[in-house]
Residue, then its C-alpha position, 0 to 999 in steps of 0.5 A: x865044071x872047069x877049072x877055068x870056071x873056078x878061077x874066074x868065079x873065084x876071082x870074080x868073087x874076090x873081086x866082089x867081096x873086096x868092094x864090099x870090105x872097102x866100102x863097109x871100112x869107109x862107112x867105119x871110117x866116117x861113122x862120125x862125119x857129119x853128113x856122111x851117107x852110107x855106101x852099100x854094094x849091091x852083088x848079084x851073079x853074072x848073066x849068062x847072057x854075057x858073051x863074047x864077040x864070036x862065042x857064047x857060054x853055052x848051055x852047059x855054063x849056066x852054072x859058072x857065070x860067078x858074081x858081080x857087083x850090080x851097083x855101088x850107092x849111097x843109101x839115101x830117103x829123099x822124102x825124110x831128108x825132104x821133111x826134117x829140111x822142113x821142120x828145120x825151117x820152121x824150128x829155126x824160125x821159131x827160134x829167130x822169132x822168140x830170141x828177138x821177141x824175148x828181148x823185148x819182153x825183158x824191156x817191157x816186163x812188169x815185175x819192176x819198178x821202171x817198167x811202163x805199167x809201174x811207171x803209169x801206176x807210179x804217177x796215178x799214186x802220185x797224182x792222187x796223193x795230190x789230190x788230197x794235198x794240192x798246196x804240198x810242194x814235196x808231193x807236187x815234186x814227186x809228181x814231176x819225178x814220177x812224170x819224168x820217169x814215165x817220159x824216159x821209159x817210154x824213150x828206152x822203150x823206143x829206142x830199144x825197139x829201133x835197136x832191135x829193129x836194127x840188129x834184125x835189119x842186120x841180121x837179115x842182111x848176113x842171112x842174105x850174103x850168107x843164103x846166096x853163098x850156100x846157093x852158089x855152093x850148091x850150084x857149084x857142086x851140081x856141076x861138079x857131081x855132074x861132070x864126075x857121073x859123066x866120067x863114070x866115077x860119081x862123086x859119092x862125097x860130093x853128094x854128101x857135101x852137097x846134101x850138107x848145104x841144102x841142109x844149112x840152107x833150110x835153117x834160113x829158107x823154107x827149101x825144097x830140093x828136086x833131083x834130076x839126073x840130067x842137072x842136079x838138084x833144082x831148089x825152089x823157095x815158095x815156088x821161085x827156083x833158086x838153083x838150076x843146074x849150074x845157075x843161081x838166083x841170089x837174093x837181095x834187100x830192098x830198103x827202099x820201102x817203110x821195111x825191109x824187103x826180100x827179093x828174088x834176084x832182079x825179077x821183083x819178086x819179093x819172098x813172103x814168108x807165112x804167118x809162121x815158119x820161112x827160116x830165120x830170112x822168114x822169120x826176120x821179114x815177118x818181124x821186119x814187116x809185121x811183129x816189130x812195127x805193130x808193137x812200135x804202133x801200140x806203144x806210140x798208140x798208149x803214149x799218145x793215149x798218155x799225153x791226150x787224156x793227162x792233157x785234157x784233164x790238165x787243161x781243165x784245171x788252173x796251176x798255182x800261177x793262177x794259169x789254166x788251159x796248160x798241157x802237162x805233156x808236149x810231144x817235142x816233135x809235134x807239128x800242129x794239135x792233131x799230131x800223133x804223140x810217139x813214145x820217143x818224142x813225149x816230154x814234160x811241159x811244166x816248168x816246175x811245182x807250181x805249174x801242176x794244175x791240181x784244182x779246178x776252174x768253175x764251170x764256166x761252159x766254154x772258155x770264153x763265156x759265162x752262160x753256166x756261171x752266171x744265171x738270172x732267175x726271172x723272178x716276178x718278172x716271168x718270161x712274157x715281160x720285157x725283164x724276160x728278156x734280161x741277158x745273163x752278162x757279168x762284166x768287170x768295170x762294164x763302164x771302161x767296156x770291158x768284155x764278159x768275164x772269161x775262165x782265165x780270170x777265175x782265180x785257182x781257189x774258186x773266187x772271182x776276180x778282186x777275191x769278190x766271192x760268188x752266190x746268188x743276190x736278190x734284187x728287188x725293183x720299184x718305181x720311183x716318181x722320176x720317169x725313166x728311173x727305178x730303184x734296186x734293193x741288193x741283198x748279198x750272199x754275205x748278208x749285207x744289203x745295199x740299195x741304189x736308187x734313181x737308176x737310169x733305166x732308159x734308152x742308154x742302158x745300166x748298171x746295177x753293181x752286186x758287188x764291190x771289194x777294191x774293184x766292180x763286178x756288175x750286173x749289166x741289165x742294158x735296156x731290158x729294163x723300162x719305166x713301165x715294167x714296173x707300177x708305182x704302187x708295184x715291187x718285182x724282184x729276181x736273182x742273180x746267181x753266180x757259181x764259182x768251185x769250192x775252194x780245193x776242189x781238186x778234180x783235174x788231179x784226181x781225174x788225171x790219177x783215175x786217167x793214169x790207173x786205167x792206162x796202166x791196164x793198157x800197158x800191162x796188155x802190150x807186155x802180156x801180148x809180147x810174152x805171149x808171143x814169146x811162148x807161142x814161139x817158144x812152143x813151135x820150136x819145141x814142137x818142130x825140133x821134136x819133128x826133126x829129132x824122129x825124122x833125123x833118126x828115121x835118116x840114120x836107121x836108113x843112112x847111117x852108120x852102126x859101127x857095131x853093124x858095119x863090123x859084124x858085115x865085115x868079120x861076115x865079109x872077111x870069111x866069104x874071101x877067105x872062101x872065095x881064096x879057098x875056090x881059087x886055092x882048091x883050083x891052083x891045086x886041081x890044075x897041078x895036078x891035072x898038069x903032073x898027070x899029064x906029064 
């Protein structure tokens, strides 16, 4: 070996050795900044190979080629990087959902006495209270009370779904802004770091700087990088590209539709996250589109149940006016009878106590008739005479011609109109020797008896009075009635019942009371559906933040720092160029005294 030789192996060695001190102190230096990659130099001896332009090392120099640095990098695994991006979506997601999703479970939970199933149950206690004290005045208050706080409950239930809904309109919105700027950040750096590799000095930070952003890009989108040596990262979201080289495709809001949509630049292409995952763009698009509006559904869908059902039972009783056919609740936004009631817009229609209907109306079929509250017994006369075809028509002073007696005029206590009360009155029919005319025995529910003869049975019609206490109410037997129905020797009788309800009967409050109970199930469903959800969240993002726990440390096994590592290569680096010093020291020393030999 010449000496020659030793000197350019020494140099070469400490030349080598010296970039791996710098490169092991800048790993040392940035043990601590976040998102900094290890840098390793690779050394590998000289080829032989290695000529000049008129002359080669020979066969004899084999052994002196020395070392060389065979390649400076940064120590990176494209597939963990790849997979905690993942998990990083899909926790950030995860966390979006549960944050909004829990607010609203706090204003839809069940353990206090304003929440929406308290306030349901609260109004069927009340209700029934009523029940049993229809004339109470101070329970008929409680009611209103208790009606009120349901009406305001549903309304800030309402208002804190728009609330929220907002804020996640918002919210999507600066995740937009702030996604396209990490975009451009990225675009901007593949430029940068292109140019810098084409000037055959890569830009190591840049990288680094660069896989930073794609790793705060995937706290908003589900992204995926690809590298390419001629561009730079490609970034794709749902397979849309969204960074090409120096390009890139920024995102925009559409709201213009019933929800929010997001698009993808000007190609129309909206980004549509899957049932889970997506980033926190993924996740406030899902909660935009589908978890938000499908609550505000189910609480409008309860309050419309709410109203519909009190107001059914409400309707069917009469108020301490003397009014029946009233509604309790009124949607204040309603445009015809089949609209649907919402949870914002829900509010009382009485005025006050007295305008509670609490007891019932008789059964009087439909609200303009009387075919179930006043019914004929044929009696002897039997279907095949001509008394069959009597018709069950109980009219009110039939002699002015008024109309049949209708739900409106039967009083709240049960009784007819004039305080005439019902029952059934027998009526007996014989002949008398004038034609055309019969005589009516009347015996009454109240025991009394009363007899009307000479009554005009002809062509023009009758009237038998069963009844009369300040004002009439009449059997109208019209025509049915003839001479001949009945012989001179012959008597014939039938009835006439007519119902009314017991006084107190109190079945509208009491089915209102039974109404409210079973809702009250119905709304403690829609706060166990959103506190399942809140769970459900809850767990995905425990489950992908441990994900992303083992991948990120995976990444540091292979790209990060140990200090304790770094020192120990260092000290070990310190000797090999102290040697290779000693190789150029032992040289210097064999060339002087080559030198004073020759001298």
């Amino acid at each position: 070996m010449s000496v020659n030789s030793l000197f350019d192996i020494g140099s070469t060695s400490l030349r080598a050795v010296g970039e791996q001190i710098d490169a092991t102190s800048q790993n040392i230096a940035n043990a601590e900044s976040e998102g900094y990659r290890r840098r390793r130099v690779s050394l590998s001896s000289r080829s032989v190979a290695a000529t000049g332009l008129y002359a080669s090392n020979g066969a004899q120099d084999v052994t002196s080629s020395g070392v060389g640095v065979e390649q400076f990098e940064r120590v990176r695994d494209g597939m963990l990087v790849a997979a905690r991006n993942e998990a990083r979506s899909s926790e950030s997601a995860a966390r979006e959902e549960g944050r909004v999703l829990g607010v609203l479970e706090g204003a839809l939970a069940t353990d206090t006495d304003a929440s929406l199933s308290a306030s349901l149950q609260g109004l069927a206690d009340d209700f029934n209270t009523l029940a049993n004290n229809p004339e109470s005045q101070g329970v008929r208050e409680s009611v209103l009370g208790r009606a009120r706080q349901l009406t305001d409950t549903f309304g800030r239930l309402d208002q804190r779904l728009g609330e929220l809904t907002t804020n996640t309109e918002n919210a999507l919105a600066d995740n937009v802004e702030k996604a396209n700027g990490l975009l451009d950040k990225v675009a901007s750096l593949n430029e940068q770091i292109e140019n810098a590799r084409a000037g055959g000095s890569p830009d190591y930070a840049a990288e680094d700087q660069r896989d930073q952003t794609v790793k705060e890009l995937s706290k908003l989108l589900p992204v995926e990088a690809q590298e390419n040596r001629s561009d730079g990262y490609t970034l794709t979201v749902d397979g849309m590209t969204v960074v090409q080289g120096t390009e890139a495709t920024n995102l925009s809001v559409d709201q213009s539709g019933d929800t929010p949509a997001v698009e993808f630049g000007k190609t129309g292409v909206e980004f549509t996250p899957g049932a889970e995952g997506g980033g926190e763009i993924g996740a406030q698009t899902r909660l935009l589109n589908d978890t938000l509006p499908g609550v505000q559904s189910d609480l409008d869908a309860l309050a419309d149940d709410v109203v519909k059902e009190v107001n059914a039972a409400h309707r069917k009783g009469a108020d301490q006016n003397g009014d029946t056919g009233e509604n309790f609740f009124v949607d204040k936004s309603a445009t015809g009878s089949t609209s649907k009631n919402t949870a914002g817009n829900i509010e009382l229609n009485v005025d006050g106590p007295k305008d509670i209907a609490a007891v019932a109306t008789p059964a009087l079929g439909t609200p303009g008739g009387n075919e179930t509250a006043v019914t004929i017994d044929q009696g002897d006369f039997g279907d095949g005479s001509g008394a069959g075809n009597i018709e069950a028509r109980l009219t009110k002073n039939s002699e002015s011609g008024a109309s049949t007696v209708e739900a409106s005029s039967i009083s709240p206590d049960g009784n007819l109109p004039e305080g005439v009360e019902g029952g059934t009155f027998d009526i007996t029919v014989e002949d008398n020797a004038n034609t055309g005319e019969l005589d009516f025995t009347i015996n009454r529910p109240d025991g009394s008896t009363s007899t009307e003869t000479g009554v005009d049975v002809g062509s023009d019609g009758t009237t038998i009075t069963l009844e009369d206490d300040g004002g009439e109410i009449e059997l109208d037997v019209g025509t049915a009635f003839v001479d001949g129905d009945v012989g001179p020797t012959e008597t014939k009788e039938f009835s006439v019942t007519v119902d009314n309800s017991l006084p107190g009967d109190t079945g509208p409050a009491q089915a209102i009371a039974d109404r409210a109970s079973d809702l009250t199930t119905e709304a403690t469903n829609l706060a166990a559906n959103v506190g399942t959800q809140v769970q459900e969240a809850a767990t995905k993002e425990e489950a992908q933040a441990a994900v992303g726990e083992r991948v990120q440390a995976q990444i540091e096994d292979v790209s990060g720092v140990s200090v304790d590592q770094q020192l120990s290569s260092l000290i070990e680096q310190q000797q090999q160029f102290a040697a290779s010093a000693q190789v150029l020291t032992t040289a210097r020393e064999v060339s002087s005294t080559l030198l004073s030999i020759a001298r």
